[in-house]
Every structure is written in C-alpha cells, then in structure tokens.
C-alpha positions as CSV (number, residue, x, y, z in Angstrom):
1,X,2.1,-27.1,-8.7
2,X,-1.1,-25.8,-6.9
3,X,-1.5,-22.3,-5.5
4,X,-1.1,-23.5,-1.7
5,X,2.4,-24.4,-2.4
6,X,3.3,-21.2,-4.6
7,X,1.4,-19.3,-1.7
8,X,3.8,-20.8,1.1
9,X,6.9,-20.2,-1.4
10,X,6.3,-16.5,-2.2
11,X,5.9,-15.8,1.6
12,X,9.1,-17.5,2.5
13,X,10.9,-15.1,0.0
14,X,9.5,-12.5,1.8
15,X,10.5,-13.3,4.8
16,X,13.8,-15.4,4.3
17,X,12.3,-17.6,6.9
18,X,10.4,-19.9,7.4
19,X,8.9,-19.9,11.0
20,X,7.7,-16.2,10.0
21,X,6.0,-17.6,6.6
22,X,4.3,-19.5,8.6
23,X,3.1,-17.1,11.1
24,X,2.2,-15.2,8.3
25,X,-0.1,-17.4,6.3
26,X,-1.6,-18.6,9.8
27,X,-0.6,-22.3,9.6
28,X,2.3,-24.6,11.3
29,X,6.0,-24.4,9.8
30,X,5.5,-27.6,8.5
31,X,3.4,-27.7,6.5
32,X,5.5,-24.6,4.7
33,X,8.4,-26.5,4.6
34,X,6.5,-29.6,3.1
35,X,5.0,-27.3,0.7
36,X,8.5,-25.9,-0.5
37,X,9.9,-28.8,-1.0
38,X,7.2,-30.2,-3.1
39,X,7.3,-27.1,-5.0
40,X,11.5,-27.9,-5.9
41,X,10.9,-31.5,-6.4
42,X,8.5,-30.9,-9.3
43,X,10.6,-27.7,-10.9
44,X,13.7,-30.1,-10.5
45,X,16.3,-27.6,-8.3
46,X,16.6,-25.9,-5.0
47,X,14.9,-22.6,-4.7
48,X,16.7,-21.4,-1.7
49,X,19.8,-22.0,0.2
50,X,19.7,-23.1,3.7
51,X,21.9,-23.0,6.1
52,X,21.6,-23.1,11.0
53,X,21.5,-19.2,10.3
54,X,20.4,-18.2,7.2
55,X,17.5,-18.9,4.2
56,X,18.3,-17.3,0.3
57,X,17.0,-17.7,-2.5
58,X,19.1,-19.5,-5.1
59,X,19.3,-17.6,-8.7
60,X,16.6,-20.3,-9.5
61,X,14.4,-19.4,-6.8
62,X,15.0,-15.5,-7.7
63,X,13.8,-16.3,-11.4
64,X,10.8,-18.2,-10.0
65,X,10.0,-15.5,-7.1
66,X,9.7,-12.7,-10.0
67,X,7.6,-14.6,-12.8
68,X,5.6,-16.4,-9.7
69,X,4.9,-13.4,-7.5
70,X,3.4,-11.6,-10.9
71,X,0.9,-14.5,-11.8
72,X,-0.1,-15.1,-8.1
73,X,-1.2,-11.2,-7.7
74,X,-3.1,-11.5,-11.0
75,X,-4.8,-15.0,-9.9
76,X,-5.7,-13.3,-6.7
77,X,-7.3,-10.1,-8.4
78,X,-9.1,-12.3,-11.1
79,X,-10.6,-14.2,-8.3
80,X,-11.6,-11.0,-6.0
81,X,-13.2,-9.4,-9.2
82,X,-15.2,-12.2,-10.0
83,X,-16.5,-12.7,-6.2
84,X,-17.6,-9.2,-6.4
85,X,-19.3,-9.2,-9.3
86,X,-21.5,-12.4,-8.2
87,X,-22.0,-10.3,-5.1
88,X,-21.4,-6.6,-4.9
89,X,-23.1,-5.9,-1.9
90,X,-21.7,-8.5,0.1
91,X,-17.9,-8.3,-0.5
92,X,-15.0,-6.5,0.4
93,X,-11.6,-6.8,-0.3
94,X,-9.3,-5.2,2.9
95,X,-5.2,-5.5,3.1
96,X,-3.7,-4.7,6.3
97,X,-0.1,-3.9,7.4
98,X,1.7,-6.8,10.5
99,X,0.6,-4.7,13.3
100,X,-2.8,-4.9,12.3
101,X,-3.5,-8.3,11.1
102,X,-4.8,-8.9,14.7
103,X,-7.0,-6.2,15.1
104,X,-8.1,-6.7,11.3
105,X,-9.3,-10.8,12.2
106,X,-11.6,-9.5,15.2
107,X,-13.1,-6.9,13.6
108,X,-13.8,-9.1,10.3
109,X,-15.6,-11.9,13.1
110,X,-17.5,-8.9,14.9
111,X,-18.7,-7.8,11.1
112,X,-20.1,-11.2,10.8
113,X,-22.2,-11.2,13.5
114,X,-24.4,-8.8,11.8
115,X,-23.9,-9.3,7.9
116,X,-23.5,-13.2,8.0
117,X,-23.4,-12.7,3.9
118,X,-20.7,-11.0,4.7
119,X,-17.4,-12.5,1.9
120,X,-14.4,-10.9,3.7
121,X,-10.9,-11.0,1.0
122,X,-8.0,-10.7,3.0
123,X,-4.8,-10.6,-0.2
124,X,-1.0,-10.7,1.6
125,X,0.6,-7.3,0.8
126,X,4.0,-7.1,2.4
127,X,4.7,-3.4,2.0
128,X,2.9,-0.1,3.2
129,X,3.6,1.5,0.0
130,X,1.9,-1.6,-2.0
131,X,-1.1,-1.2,-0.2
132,X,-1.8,2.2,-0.6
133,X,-0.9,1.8,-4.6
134,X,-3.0,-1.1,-4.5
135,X,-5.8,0.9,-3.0
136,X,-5.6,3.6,-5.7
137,X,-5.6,1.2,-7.8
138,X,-9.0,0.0,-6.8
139,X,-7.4,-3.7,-6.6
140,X,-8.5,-3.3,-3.0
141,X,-11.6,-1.7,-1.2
142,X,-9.8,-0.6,2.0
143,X,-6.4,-0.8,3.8
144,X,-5.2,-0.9,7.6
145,X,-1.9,1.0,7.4
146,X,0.6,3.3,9.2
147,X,0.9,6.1,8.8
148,X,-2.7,7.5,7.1
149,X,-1.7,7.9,3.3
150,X,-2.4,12.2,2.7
151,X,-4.6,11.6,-0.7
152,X,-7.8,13.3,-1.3
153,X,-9.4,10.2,-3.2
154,X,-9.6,8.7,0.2
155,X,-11.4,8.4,3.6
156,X,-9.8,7.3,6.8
157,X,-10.5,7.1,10.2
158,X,-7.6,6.6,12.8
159,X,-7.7,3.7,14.6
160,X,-5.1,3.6,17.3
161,X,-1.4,3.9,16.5
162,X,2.1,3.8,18.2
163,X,5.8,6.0,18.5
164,X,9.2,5.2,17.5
165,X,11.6,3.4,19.5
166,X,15.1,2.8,19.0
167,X,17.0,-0.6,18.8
168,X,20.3,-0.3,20.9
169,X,23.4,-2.7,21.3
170,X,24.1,-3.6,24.5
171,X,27.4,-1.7,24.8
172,X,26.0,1.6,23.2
173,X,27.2,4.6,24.8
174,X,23.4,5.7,25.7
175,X,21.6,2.0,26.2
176,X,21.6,2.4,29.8
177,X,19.4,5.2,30.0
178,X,15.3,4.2,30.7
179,X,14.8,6.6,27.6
180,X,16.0,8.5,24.9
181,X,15.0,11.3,22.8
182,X,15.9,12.8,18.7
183,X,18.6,15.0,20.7
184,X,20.2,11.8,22.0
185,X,20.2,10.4,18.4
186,X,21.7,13.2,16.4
187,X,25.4,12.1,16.9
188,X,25.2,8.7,16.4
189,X,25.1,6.5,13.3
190,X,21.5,5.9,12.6
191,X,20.1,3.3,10.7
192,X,16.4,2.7,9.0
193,X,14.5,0.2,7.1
194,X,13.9,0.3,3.0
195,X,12.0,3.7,1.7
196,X,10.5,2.0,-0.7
197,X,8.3,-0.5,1.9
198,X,6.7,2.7,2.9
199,X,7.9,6.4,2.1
200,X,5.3,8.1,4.1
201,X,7.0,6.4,7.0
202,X,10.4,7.3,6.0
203,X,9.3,10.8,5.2
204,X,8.1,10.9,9.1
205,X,11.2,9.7,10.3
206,X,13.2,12.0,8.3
207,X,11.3,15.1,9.0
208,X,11.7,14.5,12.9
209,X,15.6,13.8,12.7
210,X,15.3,17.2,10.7
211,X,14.0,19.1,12.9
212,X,15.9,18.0,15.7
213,X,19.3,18.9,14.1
214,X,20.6,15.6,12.7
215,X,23.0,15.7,9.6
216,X,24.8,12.5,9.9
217,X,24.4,10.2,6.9
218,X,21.4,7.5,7.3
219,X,22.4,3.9,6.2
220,X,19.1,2.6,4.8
221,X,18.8,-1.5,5.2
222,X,17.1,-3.6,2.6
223,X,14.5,-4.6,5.3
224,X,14.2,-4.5,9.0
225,X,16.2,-7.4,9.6
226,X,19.1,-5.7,7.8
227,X,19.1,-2.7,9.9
228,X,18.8,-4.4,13.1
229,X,21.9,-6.6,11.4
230,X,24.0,-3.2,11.9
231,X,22.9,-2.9,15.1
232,X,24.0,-6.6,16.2
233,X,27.4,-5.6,14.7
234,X,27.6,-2.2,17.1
235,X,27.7,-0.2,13.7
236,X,24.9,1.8,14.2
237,X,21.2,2.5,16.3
238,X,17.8,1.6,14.2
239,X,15.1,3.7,14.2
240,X,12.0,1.3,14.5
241,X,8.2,1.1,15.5
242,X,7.7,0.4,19.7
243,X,4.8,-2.1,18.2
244,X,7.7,-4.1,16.7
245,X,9.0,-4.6,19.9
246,X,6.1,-7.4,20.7
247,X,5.6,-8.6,17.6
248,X,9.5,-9.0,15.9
249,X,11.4,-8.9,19.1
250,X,15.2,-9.1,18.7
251,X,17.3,-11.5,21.1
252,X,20.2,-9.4,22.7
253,X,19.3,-6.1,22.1
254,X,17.4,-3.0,24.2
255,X,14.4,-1.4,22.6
256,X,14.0,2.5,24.1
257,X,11.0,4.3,23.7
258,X,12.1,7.7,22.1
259,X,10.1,10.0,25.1
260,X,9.8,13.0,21.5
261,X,8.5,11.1,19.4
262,X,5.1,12.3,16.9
263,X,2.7,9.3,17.4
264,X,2.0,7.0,14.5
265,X,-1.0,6.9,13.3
266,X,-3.1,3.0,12.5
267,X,-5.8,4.0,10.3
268,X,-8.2,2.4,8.1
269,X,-8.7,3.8,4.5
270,X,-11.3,3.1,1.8
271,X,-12.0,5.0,-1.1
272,X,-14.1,8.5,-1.0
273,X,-16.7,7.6,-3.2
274,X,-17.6,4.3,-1.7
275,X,-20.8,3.4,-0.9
276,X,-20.6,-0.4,-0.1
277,X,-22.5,-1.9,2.7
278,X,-19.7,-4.7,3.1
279,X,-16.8,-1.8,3.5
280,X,-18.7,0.3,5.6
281,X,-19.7,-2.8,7.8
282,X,-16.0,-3.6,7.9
283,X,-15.1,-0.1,8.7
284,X,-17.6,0.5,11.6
285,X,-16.1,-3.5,13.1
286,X,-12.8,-2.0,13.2
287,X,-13.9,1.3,14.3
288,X,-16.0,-0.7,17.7
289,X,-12.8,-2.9,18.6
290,X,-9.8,0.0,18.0
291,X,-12.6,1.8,20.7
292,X,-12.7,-1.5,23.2
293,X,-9.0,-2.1,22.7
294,X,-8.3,1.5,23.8
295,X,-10.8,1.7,26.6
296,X,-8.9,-1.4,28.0
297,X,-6.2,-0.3,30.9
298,X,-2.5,-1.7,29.7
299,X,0.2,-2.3,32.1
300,X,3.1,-1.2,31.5
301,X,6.8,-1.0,33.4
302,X,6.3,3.0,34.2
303,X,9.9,2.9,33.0
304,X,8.9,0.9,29.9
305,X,12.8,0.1,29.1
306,X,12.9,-3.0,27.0
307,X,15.4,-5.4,26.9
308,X,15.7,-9.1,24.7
309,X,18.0,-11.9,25.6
C-alpha cells in the first residue's frame, strides 16, 4: 500500500464517487479507480459496493475508512511539522473549504512570484467545522472558510462570499417564480445539510428561518447529496449555497436565489498571534486576487433563475 492509493481511497469515501474524488485530488478518474482497486487487491476484499447509480462502502471498507482516515491525518501532520521546522520562515500550512480551492491555487501562484522559498501545505479537510478545529488546534496556520468562525484567538479578513439559494423540484408549488424569499419558505418542508460539517453555517440558516417565522420541523440530511435526494423525491425544498449552484449543479432541479437572504461571508483566518512571513505572504495573495476577482464585471441573467436538466 502507498499513501497515493490510501489518498485516492479516503476521498472516494468522502464523496461516494468517484468522478468527484477525482476532481477533488486534481487528477483524472482513472487513475482513482486504478488506485482503488490496487488498494482491494492487496487487502484481499471489496471496499465499496458499486452499482450504474450508486458507490458504498462495504463493512470492510467502513473498518478500513476509520483506522485509515486516522493514520493518514497523523502522517500528514508529522510531515507538515517536520517541513516547518527545517523551515519556519518559509512555510505555511492553509486548508480551504470547495468554493475556495480555486481562489486558494491563484493566490498560492501569485505568493510565489515574490517568495519563490515559498513551501505552500495544502491538507484535504472535507468539513467547515474540521477546519476551524483544526486551526485551533494549530495543526494548520490559516483556513479559507464560510462563514468567518466568531473566536477571539483569530484574525480574518473577508474575502468575498455568497447567499442562500434554494433547491426546488420541478413541480413545487413556488418553482415558477424568478425568486423567492424566507416568507415563501415558512410553510414548506425544508430540508438542510449535516450540522456537524459546519454549525456556524447551520446556526445562520436557523437564525434567518427564525426570524422570519418558520416552525415547521427541519429534516437534516447526512450531506448535501442527501438533502437534494429529498428534493428529487418532491419531499421537501433544500436550503443551499448559490456558489453550489456552479460548482455541484443538480440535473433536473431549479436553483432560486432567496432575494432576503444575509450574505455569506469567504474569509481567510490565521491565528492572532502569528507573525509568519509565509502566512502573511499567503494572506496578502489572497487578499490581491478576492480584490481583482471582485473588480471584475459578472454577467448575470438580471432574473438569475436557475434551472438543471
């Protein structure tokens, strides 16, 4: 077994899928595929099940994921804490949520125009909430996440953001409208991803369906893809991000930007007491291309109603 293999394993776990493994860890599906099946020719047994419509782990693969996931996150922080000690000044060691990984790469690039020495350590956190712990943790010297964590130990500067949208059914009573608002929402069955991938997100969400009035009970998904599974069914709307839209679009389902909704904050944290050339460096990158990115004009459908199929 080498790391590559485990690496390409762990993310298809993640994901249940194998085309978005890929995308994640940058390379063709392939070569993920190739990897995971090397991986359950030398443990001797299938580590998922595969079917036209669906990738799960097997119980196997479930007792490999747990044991594997632990010694691949310690292997990764043994290896960041021994790059920075051979060089402290020069190294910094930044996790970033989806939306960001974009914006992260070209402001890592810009960085190293000017600090060449520059070793950049970009670990594969899947959750905002494992970021930010990660973070405290000091396992990590900065984050990119959504929305800014509120703790005192940290600096952050905001970086762009987005709003909430909600994920429709065709035959929804209220699909047809170019946009909706909270209001709109209150008396249907709403449905949200997993707290624990990132409470401060959830607490957002639930403090605007607060305050507009809504008492109906929430079904919370296991992920994203669970939620938007409700929707599919017609059991229910999902309350997602408009960024999510682009980047995990859904076949056969409308996307409406909720006109109400608080914006959603991208920001970059680090720790307070910092003083590391190689964070700040990365900090002021990111800082220069959230600023060209936003001077950029956008077009956009002035209705900007969204529809997949």
């Amino acid at each position: 077994m080498n790391v590559h293999d485990l690496e390409c394993f762990l993310a298809v776990a993640d994901e249940l899928h194998f085309g978005r493994a890929a995308k994640r860890l940058h390379i063709a599906q392939p070569s993920v595929s190739q990897a995971v099946r090397r991986l359950e020719r030398d443990i001797g047994g299938p580590l998922f099940d595969r079917t036209k419509r669906s990738v799960v782990l097997t119980e196997l693969g479930k007792v490999f994921y747990e044991r594997g996931k632990g010694a691949h996150q310690s292997l990764e922080q043994a290896w960041r804490e021994a790059r920075k000690l051979a060089r402290p000044d020069s190294t910094v060691s930044v996790s970033v949520v989806p939306d960001a990984r974009a914006l992260t790469l070209r402001a890592v690039q810009l960085a190293l125009e000017t600090r060449p020495d520059l070793v950049v350590d970009l670990p594969d956190w899947t959750t905002g909430e494992a970021l930010v712990e990660s973070l405290r943790r000091r396992e990590l010297d900065a984050i990119v996440t959504m929305p800014a964590p509120l703790d005192d130990a940290f600096s952050s500067v905001v970086l762009g953001g987005t709003f909430f949208s909600a994920v429709l059914h065709p035959g929804c009573s209220i699909a047809r409208q170019q946009t909706v608002t909270f209001a709109d929402l209150i008396s249907e069955q709403l449905v949200v991803g997993p707290v624990n991938t990132n409470p401060d997100m959830q607490r957002l969400v639930l403090t605007t369906l607060e305050q507009a009035g809504y008492q109906g009970a929430l079904i919370t998904a296991s992920s994203m893809e669970g939620a938007v599974a409700y929707v599919m069914a017609g059991k229910g709307i999902a309350i997602s991000l408009d960024s999510m839209r682009k980047s995990r679009p859904f076949a056969g389902l409308i996307h409406l930007p909720i006109s109400d909704s608080p914006p959603v904050e991208l920001a970059a944290c680090w720790h307070r007491d910092s003083s590391s050339p190689a964070v700040q460096a990365l900090i002021a990158a990111l800082v220069q291309i959230s600023a060209e990115d936003a001077a950029q004009p956008v077009a956009l459908d002035p209705l900007d109603r969204h529809a997949h199929s």
